[in-house]
C-alpha positions in Angstrom: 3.5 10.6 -10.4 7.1 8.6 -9.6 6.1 6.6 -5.9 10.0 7.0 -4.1 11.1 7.0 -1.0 11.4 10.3 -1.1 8.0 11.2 -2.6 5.9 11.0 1.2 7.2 15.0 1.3 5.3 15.8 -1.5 2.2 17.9 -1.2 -1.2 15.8 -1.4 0.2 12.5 1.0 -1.2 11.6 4.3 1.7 9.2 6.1 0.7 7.2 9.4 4.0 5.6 10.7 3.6 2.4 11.7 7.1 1.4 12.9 6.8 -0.5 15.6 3.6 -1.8 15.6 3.5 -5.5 15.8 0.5 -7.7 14.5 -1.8 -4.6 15.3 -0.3 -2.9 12.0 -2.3 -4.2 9.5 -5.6 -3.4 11.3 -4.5 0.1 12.2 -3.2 0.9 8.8 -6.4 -0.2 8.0 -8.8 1.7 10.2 -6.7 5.1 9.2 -7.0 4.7 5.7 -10.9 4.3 6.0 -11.4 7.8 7.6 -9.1 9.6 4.5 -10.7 7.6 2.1 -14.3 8.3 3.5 -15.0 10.6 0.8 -14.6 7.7 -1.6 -17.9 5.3 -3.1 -18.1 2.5 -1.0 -16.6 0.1 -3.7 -13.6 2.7 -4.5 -13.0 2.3 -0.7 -13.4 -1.1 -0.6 -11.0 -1.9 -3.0 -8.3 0.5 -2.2 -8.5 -0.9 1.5 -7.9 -4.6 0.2 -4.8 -3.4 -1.7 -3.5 -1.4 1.3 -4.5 -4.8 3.7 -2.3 -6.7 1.6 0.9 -4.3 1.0 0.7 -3.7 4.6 0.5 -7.6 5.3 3.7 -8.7 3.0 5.4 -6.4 4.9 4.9 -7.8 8.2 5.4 -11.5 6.6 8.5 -11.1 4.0 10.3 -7.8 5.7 10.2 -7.0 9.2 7.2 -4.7 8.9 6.2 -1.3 7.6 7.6 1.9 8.2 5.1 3.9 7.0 1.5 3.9 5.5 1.3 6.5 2.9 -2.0 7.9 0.6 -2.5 10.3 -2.0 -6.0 11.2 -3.1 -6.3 13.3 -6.7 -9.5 14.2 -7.8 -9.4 15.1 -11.6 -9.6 12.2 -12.5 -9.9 10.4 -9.4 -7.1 8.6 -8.3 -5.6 6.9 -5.2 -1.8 5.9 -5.0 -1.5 3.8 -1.5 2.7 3.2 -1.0 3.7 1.4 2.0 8.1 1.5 2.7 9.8 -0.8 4.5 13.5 -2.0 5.3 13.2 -5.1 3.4 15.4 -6.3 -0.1 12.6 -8.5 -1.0 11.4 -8.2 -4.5 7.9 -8.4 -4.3 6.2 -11.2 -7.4 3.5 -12.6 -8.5 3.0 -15.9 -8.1 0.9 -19.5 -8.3 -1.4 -19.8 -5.4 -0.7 -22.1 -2.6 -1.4 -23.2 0.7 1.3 -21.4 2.2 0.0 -17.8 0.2 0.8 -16.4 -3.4 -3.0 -14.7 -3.4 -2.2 -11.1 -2.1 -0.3 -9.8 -5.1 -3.0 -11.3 -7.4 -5.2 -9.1 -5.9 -3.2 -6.2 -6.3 -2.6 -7.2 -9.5 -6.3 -7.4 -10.3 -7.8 -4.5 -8.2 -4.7 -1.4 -9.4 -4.4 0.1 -12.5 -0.4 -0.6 -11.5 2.1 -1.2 -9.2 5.5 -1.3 -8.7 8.4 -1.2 -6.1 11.1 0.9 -5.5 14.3 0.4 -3.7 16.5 2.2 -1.8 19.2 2.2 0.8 17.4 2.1 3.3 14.5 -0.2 2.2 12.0 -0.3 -0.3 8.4 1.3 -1.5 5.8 -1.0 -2.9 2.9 0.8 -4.4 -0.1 0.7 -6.2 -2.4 3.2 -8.1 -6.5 2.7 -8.7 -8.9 4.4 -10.3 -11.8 5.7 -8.5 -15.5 7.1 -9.5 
């Protein structure tokens, strides 16, 4: 499955849009993601909200914040694609840990099977898929 702008009209995606929201993002991206992911095993969840928490939180700190939260659940196998757009050029890259950062992405990097960005006119999509149980 190609993660586009685009692909949030596709059938199986939840979208919260979180335009707008200010510091309170991150948390509420978080909290909304934990009831559509209840169905998950606790570590599935667990992971899949740490990779969201961070995708949401380089918005906020190297674009000006996300547009939109968006999920897709598959079950056979299971599967969960977390995408969050924003407006920003950024390329978003690993890189050597610091005091000012660099960890987030790591994570990601560690925890999804993949991830990638896509960019269009009007912003970009980072995403990432994981396997689940």
């Amino acid at each position: 499955m190609r993660v586009n702008w685009g692909a949030a009209g596709e059938p199986g995606w939840d979208v919260l849009d979180l335009t707008g929201t200010g510091p309170a993002g991150p948390a509420t991206g978080r909290r909304w993601a934990g009831t559509r992911l209840a169905s998950l095993a606790e570590p599935d969840r667990v992971d899949a909200l740490i990779v969201i928490g961070e995708l949401l939180e380089n918005a906020y700190v190297h674009a000006t914040g996300p547009r939109q939260l968006r999920l897709h659940v598959a079950a056979d196998p299971c599967e969960v694609t977390v995408a969050v757009t924003d407006v920003g050029t950024g390329e978003p890259r690993l890189r050597v840990p610091g005091q000012a950062g660099g960890r987030g992405l790591l994570l990601v990097d560690e925890l999804a099977d993949t991830w990638g960005v896509s960019h269009h006119d009007d912003g970009k999509v980072v995403w990432a898929r994981l396997a689940c149980a």
